[in-house]
C-alpha positions in Angstrom: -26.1 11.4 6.4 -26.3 15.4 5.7 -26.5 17.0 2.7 -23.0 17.9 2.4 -21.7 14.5 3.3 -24.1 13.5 0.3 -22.5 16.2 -1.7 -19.2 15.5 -1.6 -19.8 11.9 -1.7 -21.4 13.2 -5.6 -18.5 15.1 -6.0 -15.5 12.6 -5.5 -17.7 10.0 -7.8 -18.1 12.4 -10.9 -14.5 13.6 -10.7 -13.7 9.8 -10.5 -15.6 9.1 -13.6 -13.8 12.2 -15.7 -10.9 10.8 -14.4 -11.1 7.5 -15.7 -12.4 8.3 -19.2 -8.8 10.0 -19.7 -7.1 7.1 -18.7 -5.4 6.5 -22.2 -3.8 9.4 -21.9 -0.1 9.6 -21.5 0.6 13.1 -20.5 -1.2 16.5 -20.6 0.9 19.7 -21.6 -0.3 22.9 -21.3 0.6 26.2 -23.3 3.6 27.6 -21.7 4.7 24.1 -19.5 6.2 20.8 -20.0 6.2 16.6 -19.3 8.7 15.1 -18.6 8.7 11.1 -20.5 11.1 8.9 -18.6 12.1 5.5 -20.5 14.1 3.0 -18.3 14.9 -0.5 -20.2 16.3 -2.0 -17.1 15.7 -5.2 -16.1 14.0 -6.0 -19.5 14.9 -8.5 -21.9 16.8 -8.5 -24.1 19.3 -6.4 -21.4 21.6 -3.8 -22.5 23.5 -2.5 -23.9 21.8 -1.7 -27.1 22.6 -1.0 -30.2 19.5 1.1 -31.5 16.6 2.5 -29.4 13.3 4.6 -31.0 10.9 6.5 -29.3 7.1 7.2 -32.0 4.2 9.1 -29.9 1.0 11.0 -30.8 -0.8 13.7 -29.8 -4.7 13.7 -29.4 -6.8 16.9 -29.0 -4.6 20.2 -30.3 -7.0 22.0 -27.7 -6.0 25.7 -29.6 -6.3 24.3 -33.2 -2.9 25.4 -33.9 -1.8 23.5 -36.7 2.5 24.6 -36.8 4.7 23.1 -34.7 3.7 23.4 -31.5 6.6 22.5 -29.0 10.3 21.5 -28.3 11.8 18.3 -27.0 14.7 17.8 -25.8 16.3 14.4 -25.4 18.1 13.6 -21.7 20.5 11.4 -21.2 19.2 10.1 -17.7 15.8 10.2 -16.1 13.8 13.2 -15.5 15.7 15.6 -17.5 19.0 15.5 -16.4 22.0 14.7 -17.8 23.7 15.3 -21.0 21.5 17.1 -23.4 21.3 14.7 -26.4 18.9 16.0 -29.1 16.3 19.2 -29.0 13.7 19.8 -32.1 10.3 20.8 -33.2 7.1 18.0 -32.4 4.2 17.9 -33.9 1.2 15.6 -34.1 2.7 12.3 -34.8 6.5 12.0 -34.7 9.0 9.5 -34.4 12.7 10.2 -33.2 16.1 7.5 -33.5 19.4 7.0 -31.5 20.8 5.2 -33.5 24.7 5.0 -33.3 24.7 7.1 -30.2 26.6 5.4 -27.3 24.6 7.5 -24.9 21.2 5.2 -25.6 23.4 2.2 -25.0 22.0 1.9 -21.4 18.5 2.2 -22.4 18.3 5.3 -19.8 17.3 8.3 -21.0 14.3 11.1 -21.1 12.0 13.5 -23.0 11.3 17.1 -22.2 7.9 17.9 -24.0 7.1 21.8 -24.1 4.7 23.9 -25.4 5.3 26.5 -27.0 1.5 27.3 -28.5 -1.9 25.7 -27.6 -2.3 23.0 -25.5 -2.3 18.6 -26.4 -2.7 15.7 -25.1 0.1 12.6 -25.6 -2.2 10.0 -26.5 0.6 7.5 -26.9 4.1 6.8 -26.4 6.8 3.7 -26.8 10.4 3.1 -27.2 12.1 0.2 -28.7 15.1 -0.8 -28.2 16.9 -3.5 -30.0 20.3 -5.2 -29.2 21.8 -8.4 -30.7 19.8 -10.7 -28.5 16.5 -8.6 -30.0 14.1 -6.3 -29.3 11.6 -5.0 -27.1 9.3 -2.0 -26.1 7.8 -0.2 -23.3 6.1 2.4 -22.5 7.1 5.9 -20.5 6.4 6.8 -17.0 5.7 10.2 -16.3 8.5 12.6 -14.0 8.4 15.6 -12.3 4.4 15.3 -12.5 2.6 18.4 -11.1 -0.7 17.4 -8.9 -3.6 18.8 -11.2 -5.7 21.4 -10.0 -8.9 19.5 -9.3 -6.6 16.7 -7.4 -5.9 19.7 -5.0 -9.7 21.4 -5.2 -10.8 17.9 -4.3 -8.5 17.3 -1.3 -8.9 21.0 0.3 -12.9 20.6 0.0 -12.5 17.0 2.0 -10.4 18.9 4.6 -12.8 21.9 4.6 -15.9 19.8 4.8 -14.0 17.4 8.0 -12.9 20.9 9.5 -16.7 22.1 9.4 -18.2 18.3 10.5 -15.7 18.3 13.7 -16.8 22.0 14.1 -20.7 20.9 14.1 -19.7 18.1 16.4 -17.9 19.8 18.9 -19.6 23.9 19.4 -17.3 26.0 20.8 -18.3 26.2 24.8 -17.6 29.8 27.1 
């Protein structure tokens, strides 16, 4: 095997292991961007509709060290930001937000639009409960509208570089 054969090989295993030590990580948001949070309660039990649903997260790692509020949110009524704009405020380290009483949380649909505004953060955890008159439960978020990271891509165009050079080595160009 060649030395950059052996190279990448190294490569794809250390970005592997980064990878996996952030793996209780919800979400990354950078300064300027946002996550979107989808919540979808169907097909769990209890079923809707619902008469309350919650949604607590925290951040982990204020990367800037800004210490004000550093972002909007803004509630959706359906998945991955769309819909009917429900609720927008302020978030901060560890917050909690209710729908209580509002019919639009009755399917147990809905989403969350984190921005930043200043510095950059982590979600290091997420959950929504719902609870109807048959009782409660909880889940956790799936991320929408997810962006491929750049070292996803840098890893990917240096595996098609280093196939487009082997083939090249392979096969010399002949006159």
């Amino acid at each position: 095997m060649n030395f950059v054969c052996r190279l990448l090989i190294i490569f794809a295993a250390l970005l592997g292991i980064s990878q996996s030590a952030q793996a209780s990580i919800v979400a990354s948001v950078l300064q300027g961007s946002s996550v979107i949070l989808n919540f979808d309660f169907t097909g769990q039990t209890p079923p809707p509709p619902y008469t309350s649903v919650s949604v607590d997260w925290s951040l982990d790692g204020v990367l800037n060290d800004v210490q004000t509020d550093i972002g909007i949110i803004t509630i959706f009524s359906e998945l991955n930001g769309t819909g009917s704009i429900l609720n927008t405020g302020s978030w901060d380290d560890t917050s909690y937000w209710s729908g209580q009483g509002n019919p639009s949380f009755n399917d147990g649909v809905f989403s969350m639009v984190f921005s930043s505004v200043e510095g950059d953060m982590n979600i290091a955890s997420a959950t929504a409960m719902a609870t109807s008159s048959e009782g409660r439960v909880s889940i956790s978020p799936t991320v929408g509208g997810s962006i491929p990271e750049p070292t996803s891509i840098a890893l990917v165009g240096l595996g098609l570089a280093g196939l487009g050079w082997g083939r090249k080595r392979r096969f010399p160009k002949t006159i």
